[in-house]
Kinemage of the C-alpha trace (Angstrom):
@kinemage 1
@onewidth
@group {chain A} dominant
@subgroup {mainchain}
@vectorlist {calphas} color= white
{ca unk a 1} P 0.000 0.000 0.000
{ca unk a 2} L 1.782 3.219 -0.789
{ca unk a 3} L 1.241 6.776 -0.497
{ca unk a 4} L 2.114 9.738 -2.462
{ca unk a 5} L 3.604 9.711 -5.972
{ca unk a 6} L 6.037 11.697 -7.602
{ca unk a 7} L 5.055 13.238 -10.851
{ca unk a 8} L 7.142 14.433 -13.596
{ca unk a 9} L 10.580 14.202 -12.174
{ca unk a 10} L 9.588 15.700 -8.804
{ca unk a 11} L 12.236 15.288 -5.980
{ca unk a 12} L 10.068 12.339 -3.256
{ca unk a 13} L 11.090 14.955 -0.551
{ca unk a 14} L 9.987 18.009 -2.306
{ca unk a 15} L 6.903 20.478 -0.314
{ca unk a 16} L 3.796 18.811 -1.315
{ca unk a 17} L 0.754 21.149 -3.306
{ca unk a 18} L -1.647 19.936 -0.083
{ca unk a 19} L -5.394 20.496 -0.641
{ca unk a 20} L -7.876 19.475 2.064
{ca unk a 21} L -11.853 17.830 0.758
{ca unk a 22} L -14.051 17.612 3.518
{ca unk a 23} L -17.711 16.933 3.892
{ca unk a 24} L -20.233 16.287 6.874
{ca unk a 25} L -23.206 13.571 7.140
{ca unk a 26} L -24.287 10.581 9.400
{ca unk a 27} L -21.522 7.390 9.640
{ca unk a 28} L -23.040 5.374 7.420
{ca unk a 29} L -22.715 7.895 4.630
{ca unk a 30} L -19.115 8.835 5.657
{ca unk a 31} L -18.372 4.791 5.823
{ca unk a 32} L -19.960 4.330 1.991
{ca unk a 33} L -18.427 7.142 0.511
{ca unk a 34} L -15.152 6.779 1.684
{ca unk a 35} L -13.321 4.457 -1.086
{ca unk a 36} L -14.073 7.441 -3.123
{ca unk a 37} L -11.085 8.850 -1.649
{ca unk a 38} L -9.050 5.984 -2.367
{ca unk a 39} L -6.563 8.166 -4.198
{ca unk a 40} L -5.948 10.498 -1.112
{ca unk a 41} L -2.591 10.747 0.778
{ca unk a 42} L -4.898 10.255 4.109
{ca unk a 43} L -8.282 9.600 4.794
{ca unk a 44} L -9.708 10.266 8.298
{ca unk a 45} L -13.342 9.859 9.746
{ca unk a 46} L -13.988 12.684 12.716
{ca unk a 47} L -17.081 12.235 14.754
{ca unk a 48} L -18.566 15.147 16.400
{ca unk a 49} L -17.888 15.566 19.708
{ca unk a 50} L -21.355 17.221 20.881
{ca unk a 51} L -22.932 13.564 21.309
{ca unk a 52} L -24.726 14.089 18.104
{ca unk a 53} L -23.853 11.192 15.455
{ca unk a 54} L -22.795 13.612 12.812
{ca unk a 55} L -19.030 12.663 11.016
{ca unk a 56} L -17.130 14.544 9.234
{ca unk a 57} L -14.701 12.949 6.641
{ca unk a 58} L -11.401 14.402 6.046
{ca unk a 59} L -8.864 13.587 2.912
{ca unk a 60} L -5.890 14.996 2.192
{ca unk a 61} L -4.484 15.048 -1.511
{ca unk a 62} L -1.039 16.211 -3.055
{ca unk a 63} L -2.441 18.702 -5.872
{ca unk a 64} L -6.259 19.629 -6.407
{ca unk a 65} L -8.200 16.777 -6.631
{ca unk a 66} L -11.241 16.161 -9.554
{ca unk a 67} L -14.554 17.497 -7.223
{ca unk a 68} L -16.594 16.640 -10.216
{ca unk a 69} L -16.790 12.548 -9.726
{ca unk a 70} L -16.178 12.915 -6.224
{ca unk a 71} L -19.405 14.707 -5.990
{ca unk a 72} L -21.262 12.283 -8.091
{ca unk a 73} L -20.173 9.009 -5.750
{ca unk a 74} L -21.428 11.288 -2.928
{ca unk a 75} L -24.494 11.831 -4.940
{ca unk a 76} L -24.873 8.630 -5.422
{ca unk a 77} L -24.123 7.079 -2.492
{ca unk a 78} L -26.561 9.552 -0.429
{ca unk a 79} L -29.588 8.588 -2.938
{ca unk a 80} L -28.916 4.375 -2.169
{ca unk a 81} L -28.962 5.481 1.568
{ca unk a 82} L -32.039 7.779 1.685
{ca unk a 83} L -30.045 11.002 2.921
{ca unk a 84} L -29.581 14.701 1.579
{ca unk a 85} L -26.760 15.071 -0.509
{ca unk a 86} L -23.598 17.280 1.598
{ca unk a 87} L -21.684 20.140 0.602
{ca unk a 88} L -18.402 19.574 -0.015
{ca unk a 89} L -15.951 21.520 1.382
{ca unk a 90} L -12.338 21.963 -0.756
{ca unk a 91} L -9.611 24.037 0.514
{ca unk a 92} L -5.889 24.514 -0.400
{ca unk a 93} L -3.316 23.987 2.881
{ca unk a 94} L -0.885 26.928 3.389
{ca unk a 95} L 3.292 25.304 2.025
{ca unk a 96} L 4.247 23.853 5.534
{ca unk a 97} L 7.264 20.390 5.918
{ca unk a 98} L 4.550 18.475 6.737
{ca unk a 99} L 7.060 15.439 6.353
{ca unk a 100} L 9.383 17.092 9.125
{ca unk a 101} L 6.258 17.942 11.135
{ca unk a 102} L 5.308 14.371 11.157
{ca unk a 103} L 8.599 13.085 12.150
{ca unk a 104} L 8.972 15.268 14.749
{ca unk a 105} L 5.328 14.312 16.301
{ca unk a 106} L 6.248 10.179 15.737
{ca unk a 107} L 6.999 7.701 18.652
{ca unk a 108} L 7.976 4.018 18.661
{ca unk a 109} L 4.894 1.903 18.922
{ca unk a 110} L 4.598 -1.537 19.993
{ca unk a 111} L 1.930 -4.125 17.847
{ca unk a 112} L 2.667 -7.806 19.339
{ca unk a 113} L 6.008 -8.505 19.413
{ca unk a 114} L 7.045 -5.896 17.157
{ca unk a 115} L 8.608 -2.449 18.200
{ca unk a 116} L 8.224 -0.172 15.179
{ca unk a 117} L 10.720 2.883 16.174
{ca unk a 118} L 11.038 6.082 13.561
{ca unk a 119} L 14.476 5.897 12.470
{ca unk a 120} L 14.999 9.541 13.461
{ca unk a 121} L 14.716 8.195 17.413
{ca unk a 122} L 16.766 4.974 16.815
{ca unk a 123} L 19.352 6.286 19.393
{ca unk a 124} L 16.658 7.472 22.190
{ca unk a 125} L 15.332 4.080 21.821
{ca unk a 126} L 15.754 1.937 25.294
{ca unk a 127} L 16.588 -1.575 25.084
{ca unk a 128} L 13.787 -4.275 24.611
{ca unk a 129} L 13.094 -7.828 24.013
{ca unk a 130} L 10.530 -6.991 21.340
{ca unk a 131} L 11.410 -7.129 17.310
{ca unk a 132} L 13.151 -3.790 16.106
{ca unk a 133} L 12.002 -2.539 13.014
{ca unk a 134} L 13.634 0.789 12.222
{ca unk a 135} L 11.098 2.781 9.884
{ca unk a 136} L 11.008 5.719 7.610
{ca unk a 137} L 7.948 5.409 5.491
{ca unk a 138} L 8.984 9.014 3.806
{ca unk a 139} L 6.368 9.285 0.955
{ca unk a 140} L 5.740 5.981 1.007
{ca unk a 141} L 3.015 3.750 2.754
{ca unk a 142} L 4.000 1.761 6.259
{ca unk a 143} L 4.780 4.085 9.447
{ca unk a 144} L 3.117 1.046 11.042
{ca unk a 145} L 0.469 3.553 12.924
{ca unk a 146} L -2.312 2.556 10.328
{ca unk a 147} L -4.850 -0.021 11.544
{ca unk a 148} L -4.430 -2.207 8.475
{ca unk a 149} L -0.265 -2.242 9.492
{ca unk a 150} L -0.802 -3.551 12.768
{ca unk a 151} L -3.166 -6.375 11.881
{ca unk a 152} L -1.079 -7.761 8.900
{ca unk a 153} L 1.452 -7.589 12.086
{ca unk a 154} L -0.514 -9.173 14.697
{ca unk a 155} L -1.504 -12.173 11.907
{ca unk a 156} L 2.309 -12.258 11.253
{ca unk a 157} L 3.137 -13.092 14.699
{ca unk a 158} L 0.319 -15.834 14.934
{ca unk a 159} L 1.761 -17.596 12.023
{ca unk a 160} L 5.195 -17.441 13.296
{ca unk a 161} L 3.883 -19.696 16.406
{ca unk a 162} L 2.769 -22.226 14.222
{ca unk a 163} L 4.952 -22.849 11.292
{ca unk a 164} L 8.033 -21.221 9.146
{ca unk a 165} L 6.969 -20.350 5.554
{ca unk a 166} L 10.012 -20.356 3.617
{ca unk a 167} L 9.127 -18.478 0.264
{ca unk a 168} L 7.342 -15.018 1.290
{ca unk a 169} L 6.202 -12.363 -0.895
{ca unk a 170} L 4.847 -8.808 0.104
{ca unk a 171} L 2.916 -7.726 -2.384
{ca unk a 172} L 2.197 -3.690 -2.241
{ca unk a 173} L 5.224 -3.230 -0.035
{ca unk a 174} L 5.374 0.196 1.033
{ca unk a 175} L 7.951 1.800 3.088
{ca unk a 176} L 8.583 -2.437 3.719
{ca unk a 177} L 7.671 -2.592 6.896
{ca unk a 178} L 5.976 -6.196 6.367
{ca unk a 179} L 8.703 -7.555 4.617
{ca unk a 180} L 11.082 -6.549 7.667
{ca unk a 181} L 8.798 -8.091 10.114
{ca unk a 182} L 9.205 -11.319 8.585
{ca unk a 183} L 12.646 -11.009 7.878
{ca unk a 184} L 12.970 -10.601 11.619
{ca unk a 185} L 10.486 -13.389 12.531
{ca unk a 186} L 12.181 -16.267 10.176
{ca unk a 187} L 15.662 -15.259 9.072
{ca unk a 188} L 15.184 -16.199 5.434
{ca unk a 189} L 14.464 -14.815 2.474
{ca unk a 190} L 11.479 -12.146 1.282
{ca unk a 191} L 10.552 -10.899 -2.190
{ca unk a 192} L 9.009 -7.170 -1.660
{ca unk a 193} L 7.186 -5.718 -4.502
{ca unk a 194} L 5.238 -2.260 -5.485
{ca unk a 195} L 4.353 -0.257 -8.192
{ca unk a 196} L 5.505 3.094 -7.088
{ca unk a 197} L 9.552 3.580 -7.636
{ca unk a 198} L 9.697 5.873 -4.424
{ca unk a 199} L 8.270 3.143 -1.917
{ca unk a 200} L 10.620 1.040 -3.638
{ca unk a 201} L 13.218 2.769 -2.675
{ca unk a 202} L 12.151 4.059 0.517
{ca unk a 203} L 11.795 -0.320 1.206
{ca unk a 204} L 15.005 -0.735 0.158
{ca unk a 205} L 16.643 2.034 2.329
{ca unk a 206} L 14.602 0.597 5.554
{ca unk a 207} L 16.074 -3.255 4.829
{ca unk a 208} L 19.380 -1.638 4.779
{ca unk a 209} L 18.764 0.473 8.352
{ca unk a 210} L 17.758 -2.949 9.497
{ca unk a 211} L 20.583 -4.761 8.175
{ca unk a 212} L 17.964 -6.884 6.381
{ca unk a 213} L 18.743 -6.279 2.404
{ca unk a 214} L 20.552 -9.908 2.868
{ca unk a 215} L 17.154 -11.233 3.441
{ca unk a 216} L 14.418 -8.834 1.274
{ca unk a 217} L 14.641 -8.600 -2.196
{ca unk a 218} L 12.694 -5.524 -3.142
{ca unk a 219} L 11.385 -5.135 -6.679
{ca unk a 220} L 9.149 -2.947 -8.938
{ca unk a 221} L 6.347 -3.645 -10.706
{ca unk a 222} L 2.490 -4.484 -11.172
{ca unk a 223} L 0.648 -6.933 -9.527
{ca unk a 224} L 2.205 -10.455 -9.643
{ca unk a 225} L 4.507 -9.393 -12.547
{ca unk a 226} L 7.995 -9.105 -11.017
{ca unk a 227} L 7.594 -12.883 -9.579
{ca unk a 228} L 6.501 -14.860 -12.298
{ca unk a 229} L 8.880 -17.187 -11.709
{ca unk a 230} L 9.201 -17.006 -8.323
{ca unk a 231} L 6.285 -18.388 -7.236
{ca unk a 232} L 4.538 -19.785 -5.763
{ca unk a 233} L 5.273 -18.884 -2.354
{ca unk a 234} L 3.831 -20.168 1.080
{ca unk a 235} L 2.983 -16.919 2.453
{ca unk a 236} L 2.027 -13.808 0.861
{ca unk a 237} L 0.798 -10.876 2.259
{ca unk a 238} L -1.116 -8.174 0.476
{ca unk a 239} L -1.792 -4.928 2.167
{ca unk a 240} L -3.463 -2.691 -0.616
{ca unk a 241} L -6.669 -1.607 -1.521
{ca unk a 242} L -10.114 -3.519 -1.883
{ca unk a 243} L -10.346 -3.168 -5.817
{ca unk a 244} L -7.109 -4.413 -6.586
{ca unk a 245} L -7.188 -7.134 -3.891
{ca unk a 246} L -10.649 -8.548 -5.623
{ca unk a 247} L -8.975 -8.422 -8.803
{ca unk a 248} L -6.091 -10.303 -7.954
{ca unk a 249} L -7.932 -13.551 -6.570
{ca unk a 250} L -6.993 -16.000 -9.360
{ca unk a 251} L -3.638 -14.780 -10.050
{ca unk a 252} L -3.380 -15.732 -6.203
{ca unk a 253} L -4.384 -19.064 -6.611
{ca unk a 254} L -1.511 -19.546 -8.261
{ca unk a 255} L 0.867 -17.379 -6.656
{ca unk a 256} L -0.246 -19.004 -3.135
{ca unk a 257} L 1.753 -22.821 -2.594
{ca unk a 258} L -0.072 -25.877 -1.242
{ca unk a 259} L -0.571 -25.534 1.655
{ca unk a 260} L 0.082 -22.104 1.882
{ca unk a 261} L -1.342 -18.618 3.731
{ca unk a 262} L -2.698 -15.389 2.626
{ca unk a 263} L -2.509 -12.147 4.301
{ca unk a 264} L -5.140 -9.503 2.939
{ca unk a 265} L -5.576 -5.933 4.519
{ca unk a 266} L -6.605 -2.534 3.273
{ca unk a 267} L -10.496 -3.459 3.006
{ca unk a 268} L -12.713 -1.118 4.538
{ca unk a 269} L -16.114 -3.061 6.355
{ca unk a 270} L -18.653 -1.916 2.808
{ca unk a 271} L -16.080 -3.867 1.445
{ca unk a 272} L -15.918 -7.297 2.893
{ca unk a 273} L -18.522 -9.372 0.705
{ca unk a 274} L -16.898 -8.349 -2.748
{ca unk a 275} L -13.491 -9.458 -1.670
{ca unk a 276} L -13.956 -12.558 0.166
{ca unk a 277} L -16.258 -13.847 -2.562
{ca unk a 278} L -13.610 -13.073 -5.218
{ca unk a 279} L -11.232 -15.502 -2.927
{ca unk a 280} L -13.919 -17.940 -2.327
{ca unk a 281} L -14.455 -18.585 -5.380
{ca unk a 282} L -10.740 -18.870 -5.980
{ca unk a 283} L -10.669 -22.027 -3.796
{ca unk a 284} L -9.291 -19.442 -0.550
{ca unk a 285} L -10.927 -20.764 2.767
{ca unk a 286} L -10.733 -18.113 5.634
{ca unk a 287} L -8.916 -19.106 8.690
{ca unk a 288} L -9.119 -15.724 10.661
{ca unk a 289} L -10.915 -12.201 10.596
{ca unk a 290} L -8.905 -8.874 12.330
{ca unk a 291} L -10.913 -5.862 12.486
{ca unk a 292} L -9.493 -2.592 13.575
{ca unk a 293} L -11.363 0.758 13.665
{ca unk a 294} L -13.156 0.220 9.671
{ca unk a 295} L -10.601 -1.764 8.508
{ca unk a 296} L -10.825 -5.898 7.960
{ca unk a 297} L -7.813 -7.558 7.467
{ca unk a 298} L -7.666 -11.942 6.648
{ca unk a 299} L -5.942 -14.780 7.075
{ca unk a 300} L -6.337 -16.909 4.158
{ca unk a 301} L -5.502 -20.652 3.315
{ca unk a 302} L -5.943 -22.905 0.372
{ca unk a 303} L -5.438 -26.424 -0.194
C-alpha cells in the first residue's frame, strides 16, 4: 500500500501542493463514501464531539483533486442510503514540511512482538526484548500507525507460532515494513514488490537500516509481474486496496503454494462481501478475521 507519488521528475522529498476535501453527514454515509477517496494521501473519519452522530470525513491530496466525480459518488451514495446530498468543502493547505512535522510528532509503537521505532529516534530508543524494526515510510506507505499495518502484524506473529513459511512475498510493499517483520520473525528470504519507484526505494533504504537487504529482495512492478517465476510462495501478504485485492484472486491461486497462507488488509467493512467472494471462489478458505477501527484484514488458506 503506498502513499504519495512523484510526478514528472519531482524530488520524493519536495513540499507537497496539499489540498484538504471535507464533507459532513451521518456514519453510514461517511463509511460508503469513503473508497471514493481511495486516491488520497490520508483519509480520516472525525465524529462530532457534541454527542450528536454527525461525522465529518477528512482527505488529504497532493495537488487539487477532480470534485466533479467525487461529488457524483457522494451523490450517489446519499440517494442508495435515503439522505440529503452534503456540501463539499475543498480548501488549499498553506506550504508547511509536513514530512518534518510528522517526524517530529512520531513515537515508537509496539503491535505484538514488534517495536516499530522512527528511524529519526533509533538512538533514544531503550533496550527491549521486542522485534526492532527501524522505519522511515517518507512518501511511502507503512509508518506502522495505520490499523491495516498492525493487523497484517498481529496475523504475522500468529503464524510465526505455528509454522516457518520459507518463500514469502509482500505484495504492495510500502515503506517495507511487512517484509522486515518477517525477515525478523524467520531469518530467510522475502521478495518485496510495489508499483511506485519511491516506496521502492524508501523499502530498500529501511532493509538496509535494518541490516535486512541480505534477506528482502525488493522489486518494482504491477501486480504479480515481477515474480513470475518465483512463485509460488507459502505466504504472501497483500496490504493494498479492496479493488485491486478482488482483482487479484486467481492470479493468487496460483501465486499461493499448497498448503500455503494469505494475508489480505486494506479493506474497509462496505467492502468485505466483494473481496472474500472473489477468494472464495478462488478455492481461498478463511482461517481468521482482524478488524481494527473500519478496517478488515484476513488470514487466508488454500489447499
Amino acid at each position: 500500500m503506498t502513499g504519495r507519488r512523484t510526478a514528472g521528475g519531482e524530488p520524493a522529498d519536495a513540499t507537497p501542493d496539499l489540498w484538504q476535501v471535507g464533507f459532513g453527514g451521518p456514519e453510514r454515509l461517511v463509511e460508503a463514501a469513503e473508497p471514493l477517496f481511495e486516491g488520497a494521501l490520508s483519509v480520516a473519519r472525525v465524529r462530532a464531539d457534541d454527542g450528536s452522530e454527525r461525522w465529518t470525513l477528512e482527505a488529504l491530496f497532493d495537488g487539487k483533486p477532480a470534485a466533479a466525480p467525487i461529488g457524483a459518488g457522494l451523490a450517489l451514495a446519499a440517494e442508495a442510503l435515503g439522505l440529503a446530498v452534503p456540501p463539499i468543502e475543498v480548501a488549499r493547505l498553506e506550504p508547511r514540511d509536513w514530512l518534518a512535522e510528522n517526524r517530529a510528532a512520531l513515537t515508537e509503537i509496539a503491535v505484538g512482538r514488534f517495536r516499530i521505532v522512527p528511524e529519526h529516534r533509533r538512538n533514544d530508543a531503550p533496550p527491549s526484548h521486542l522485534l526492532n524494526l527501524f522505519v522511515d515510510a517518507g512518501p511511502a506507505f507503512g509508518s506502522g500507525r495505520h490499523e491495516t499495518t498492525q493487523s497484517c502484524l498481529l496475523l504475522l506473529e500468529e503464524i510465526a507460532r505455528e509454522r516457518r513459511p520459507r518463500r514469502i512475498l509482500d505484495l504492495g510493499a510500502g515503506s517495507g515494513i511487512l517484509a522486515l517483520a518477517a525477515a525478523q520473525l524467520w531469518k530467510g528470504p522475502v521478495i518485496a514488490t510495489d508499483i511506485d519507484p519511491v516506496a521502492v526505494r524508501t523499502a530498500r533504504q529501511n532493509a538496509m537500516r535494518n541490516d535486512s537487504l541480505r534477506w528482502i529482495d525488493v522489486r518494482c512492478g504491477c501486480g504479480l509481474d515481477p515474480v513470475r517465476r518465483e512463485r509460488p510462495f507459502d505466504l504472501v501478504m497483500a496490504n493494498v486496496v479492496a479493488g485491486p485485492l478482488a482483482e487479484f484472486a486467481p492470479a493468487m491461486r496460483r501465486a499461493v503454494a499448497r498448503p500455503g497462507r494469505l494475508i489480505l488488509s486494506g479493506i474497509l467493512s462496505s467492502q468485505e462481501n466483494r473481496v472474500l467472494c472473489r477468494y472464495r471462489a478462488a478455492g481461498f478458505r478463511l482461517e481468521r478475521r482482524l478488524v481494527k477501527g473500519s478496517w478488515s484484514s484476513y488470514l487466508l488458506t488454500i489447499r
